[in-house]
N, C-alpha and C positions, 0 to 999 in steps of 0.2 A: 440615453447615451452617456458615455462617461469620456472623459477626458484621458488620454495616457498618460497625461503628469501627474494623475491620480492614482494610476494600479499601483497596486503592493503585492508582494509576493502574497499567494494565495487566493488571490482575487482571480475570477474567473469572467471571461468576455467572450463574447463571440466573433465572430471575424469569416467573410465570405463562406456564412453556413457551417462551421466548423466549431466547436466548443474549446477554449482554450483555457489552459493555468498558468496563470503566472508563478514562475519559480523564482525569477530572479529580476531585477531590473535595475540597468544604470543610466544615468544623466552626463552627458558629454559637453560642456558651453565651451565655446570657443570668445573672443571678443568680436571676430568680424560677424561670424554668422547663426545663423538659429538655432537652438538647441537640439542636438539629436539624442534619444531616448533608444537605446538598445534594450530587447526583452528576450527573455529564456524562455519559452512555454512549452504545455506540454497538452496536447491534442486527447482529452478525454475519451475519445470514442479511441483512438489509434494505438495510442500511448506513444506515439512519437514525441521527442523533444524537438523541438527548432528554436532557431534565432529569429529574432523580428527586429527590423528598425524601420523608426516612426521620427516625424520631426515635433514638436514642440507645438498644441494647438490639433495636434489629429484624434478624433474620438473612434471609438468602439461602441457596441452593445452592448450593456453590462449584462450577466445571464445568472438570474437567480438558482443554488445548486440547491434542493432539498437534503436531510439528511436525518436519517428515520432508526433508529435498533432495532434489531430483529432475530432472534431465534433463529439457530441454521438447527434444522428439524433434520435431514437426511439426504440422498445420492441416492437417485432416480437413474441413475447410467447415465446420462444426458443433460441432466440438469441438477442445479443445486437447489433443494426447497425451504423456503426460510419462510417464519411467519411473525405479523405484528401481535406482539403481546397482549396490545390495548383490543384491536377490531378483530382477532385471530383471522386477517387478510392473509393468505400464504400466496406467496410469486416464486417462480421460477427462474435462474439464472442461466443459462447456459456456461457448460464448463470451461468454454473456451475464451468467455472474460473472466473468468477468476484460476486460471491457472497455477500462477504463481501463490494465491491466497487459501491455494486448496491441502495446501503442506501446513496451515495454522490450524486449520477448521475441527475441531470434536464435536460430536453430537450435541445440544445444546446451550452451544457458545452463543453470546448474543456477539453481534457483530452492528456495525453501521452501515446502511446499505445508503449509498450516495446517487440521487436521482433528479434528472433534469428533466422536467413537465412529468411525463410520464415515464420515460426513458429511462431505465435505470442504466448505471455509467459501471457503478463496481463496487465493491468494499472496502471499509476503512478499519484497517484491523488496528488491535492496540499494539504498542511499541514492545513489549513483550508478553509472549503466550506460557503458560506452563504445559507440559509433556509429558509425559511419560516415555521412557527408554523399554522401549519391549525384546533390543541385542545390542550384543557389544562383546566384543572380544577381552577373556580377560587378561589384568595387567599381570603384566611380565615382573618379576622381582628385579630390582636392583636396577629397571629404567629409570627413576625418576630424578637423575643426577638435571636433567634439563627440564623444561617444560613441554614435556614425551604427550603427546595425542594418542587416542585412537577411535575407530569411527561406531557408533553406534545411530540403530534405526528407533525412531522414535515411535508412538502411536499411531500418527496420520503417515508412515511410510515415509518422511522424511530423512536421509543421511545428511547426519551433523559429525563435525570432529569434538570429541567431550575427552577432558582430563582425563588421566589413568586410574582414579580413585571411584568415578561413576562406577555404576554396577546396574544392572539390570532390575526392576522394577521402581527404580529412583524417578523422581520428578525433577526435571528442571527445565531453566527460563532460556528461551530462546527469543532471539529478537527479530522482529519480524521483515526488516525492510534487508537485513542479506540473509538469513538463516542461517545465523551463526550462536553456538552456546556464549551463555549472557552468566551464568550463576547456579547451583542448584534452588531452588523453588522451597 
């Protein structure tokens, strides 16, 4: 058991059966009465965010998260397959927890695959991916009085907005938490 005047952002607990993350947390004293601790979490299995408040002296479960790299190997229709380097273990994800991580993913990428007991939760991709641009419309002459956009699709079927000066077979760094152009690569 851990105390809630203990969590810090990124600590994970558990709470009536649920897996939680702490994102955020703040402390409230007043002089008459007991401390309330307000928390932002976020529901691993769900990915919902909520609030929580807790007073000052109430514990949780602390919940050890494993977290393993792994080889994403290929796209089974259904699944995503990925294997340990070390014991070439390969698991299966289903595509409908990594939706959003499925616009980063090239054949193999090592990625962090994040698991609770045996439970895998989902992946922790890096803060930026490099790409490739396989379309994009080309620039217009004489747009570049502002900072003119246009959309290009990248490798994994992603559409990104990229400068006017991108061109097609170019590599560049996308970030991964909006999927937005970060740099060329």
């Amino acid at each position: 058991m851990i105390l809630i005047n203990d969590l810090r952002a990124g600590m994970t607990f558990e709470l009536d059966g649920e897996l939680l993350l702490v994102l955020d947390k703040t402390n409230n004293k007043t002089a008459r009465s007991q401390m309330s601790i307000k928390t932002k979490v976020k529901n691993l299995r769900t990915g919902s965010i909520t609030e929580l408040s807790w007073t000052s002296g109430d514990k949780a479960k602390k919940a050890h998260i494993d977290k393993k790299e792994m080889q994403y190997l290929y796209d089974d229709s259904a699944n995503l397959v990925f294997m340990d380097n070390e014991t070439y273990e390969q698991i299966e994800i289903p595509k409908e927890k990594v939706e959003w991580e499925m616009n980063f993913l090239k054949e193999s990428s090592i990625v962090e695959i994040v698991m609770y007991h045996s439970e895998i939760m989902g992946i922790n991709l890096p803060d930026k991916v490099a790409l490739k641009v396989t379309e994009t419309e080309p620039a217009v002459k004489g747009d570049t009085a502002t900072s003119a956009s246009k959309n290009a699709v990248l490798e994994t079927g992603l559409e990104v907005k990229v400068p006017l000066f991108i061109s097609v077979d170019e590599v560049i760094l996308v970030t991964t938490e909006d999927g937005k152009y970060s740099s060329r690569a």
